[in-house]
Every structure is written in structure tokens, then in C-alpha cells.
C-alpha positions in Angstrom: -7.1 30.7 -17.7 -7.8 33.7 -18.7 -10.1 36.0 -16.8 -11.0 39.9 -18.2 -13.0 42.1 -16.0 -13.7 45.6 -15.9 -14.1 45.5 -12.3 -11.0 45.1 -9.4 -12.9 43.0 -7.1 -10.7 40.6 -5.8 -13.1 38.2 -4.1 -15.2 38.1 -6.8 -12.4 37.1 -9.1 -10.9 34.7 -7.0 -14.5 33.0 -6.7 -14.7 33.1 -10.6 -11.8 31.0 -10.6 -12.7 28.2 -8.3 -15.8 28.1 -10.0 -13.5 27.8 -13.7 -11.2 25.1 -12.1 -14.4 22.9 -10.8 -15.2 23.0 -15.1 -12.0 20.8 -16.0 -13.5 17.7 -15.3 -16.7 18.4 -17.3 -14.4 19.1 -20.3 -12.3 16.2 -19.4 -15.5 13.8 -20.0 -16.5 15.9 -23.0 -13.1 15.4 -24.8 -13.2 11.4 -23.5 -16.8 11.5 -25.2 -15.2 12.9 -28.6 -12.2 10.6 -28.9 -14.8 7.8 -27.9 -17.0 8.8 -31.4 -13.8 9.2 -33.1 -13.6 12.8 -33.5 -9.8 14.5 -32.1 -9.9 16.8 -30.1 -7.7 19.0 -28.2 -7.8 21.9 -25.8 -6.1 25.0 -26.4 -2.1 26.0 -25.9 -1.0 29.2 -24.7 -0.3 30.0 -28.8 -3.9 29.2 -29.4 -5.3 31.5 -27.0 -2.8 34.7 -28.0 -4.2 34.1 -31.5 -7.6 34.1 -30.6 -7.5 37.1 -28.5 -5.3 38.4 -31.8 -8.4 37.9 -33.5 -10.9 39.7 -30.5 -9.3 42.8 -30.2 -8.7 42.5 -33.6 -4.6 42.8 -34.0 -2.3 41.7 -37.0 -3.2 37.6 -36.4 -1.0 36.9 -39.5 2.0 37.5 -36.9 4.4 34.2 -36.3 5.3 35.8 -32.7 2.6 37.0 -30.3 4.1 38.8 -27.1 2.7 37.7 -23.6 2.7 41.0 -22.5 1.9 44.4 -24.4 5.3 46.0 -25.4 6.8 43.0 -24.8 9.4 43.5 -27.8 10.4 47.3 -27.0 12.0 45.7 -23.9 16.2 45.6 -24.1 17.6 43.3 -21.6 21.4 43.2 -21.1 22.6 40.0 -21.4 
């Protein structure tokens, strides 16, 4: 899930979610409905959404790598 707010209300976030979790099964019947009229369907991966958000705040989307968090690749771990 991915949940962007302006606002640091805590409560009101954490209510967002419940509210987002109780959708699942709504989607769950929609996909069954699809695959039922023989249309595929499929929801998302993590790689799906990086791209798409790529494409909201309008970075390089022709990347092959998209970091999960900003700077990611500056980081040097010793291994």
C-alpha cells in the first residue's frame, strides 16, 4: 500500500488503512469477474508501483532499477 499525505496525523492514517485493507475483497471479486469474461488480469508488484510513481513525479521511467528509498544507490555498505 502506498499511502502519501501531507499531513502527520497518525490516527487518521492508521484509519485510512483499515479502511484500504477492508477494499481487497472488492478487488478480489472484480479480478474473479474479469478472468470469468476472459479478460487477465493482474494486480500490481512492487516493480509496477516504483514505475508508476516514476512516471507521477515524473523521474527517468526508462531506468531497469528503481531504488525503494531515495538515495538508495549513494549508500556503501561494507561487506
Amino acid at each position: 500500500m502506498l499511502c502519501l499525505n501531507s499531513r502527520e496525523n497518525f490516527e487518521e492514517n492508521k484509519s485510512f488503512l483499515r479502511k484500504r485493507a477492508e477494499v481487497f475483497s472488492y478487488l478480489d471479486r472484480i479480478e474473479k469477474s474479469l478472468k470469468e469474461q476472459g479478460f487477465s488480469a493482474s494486480r500490481a508488484g512492487s516493480g509496477d508501483i516504483k514505475r508508476i510513481m516514476a512516471v507521477y513525479y515524473e523521474q527517468n521511467v526508462t531506468s531497469e532499477k528503481f531504488e525503494d528509498f531515495d538515495g538508495e544507490r549513494w549508500i556503501i555498505s561494507d561487506d
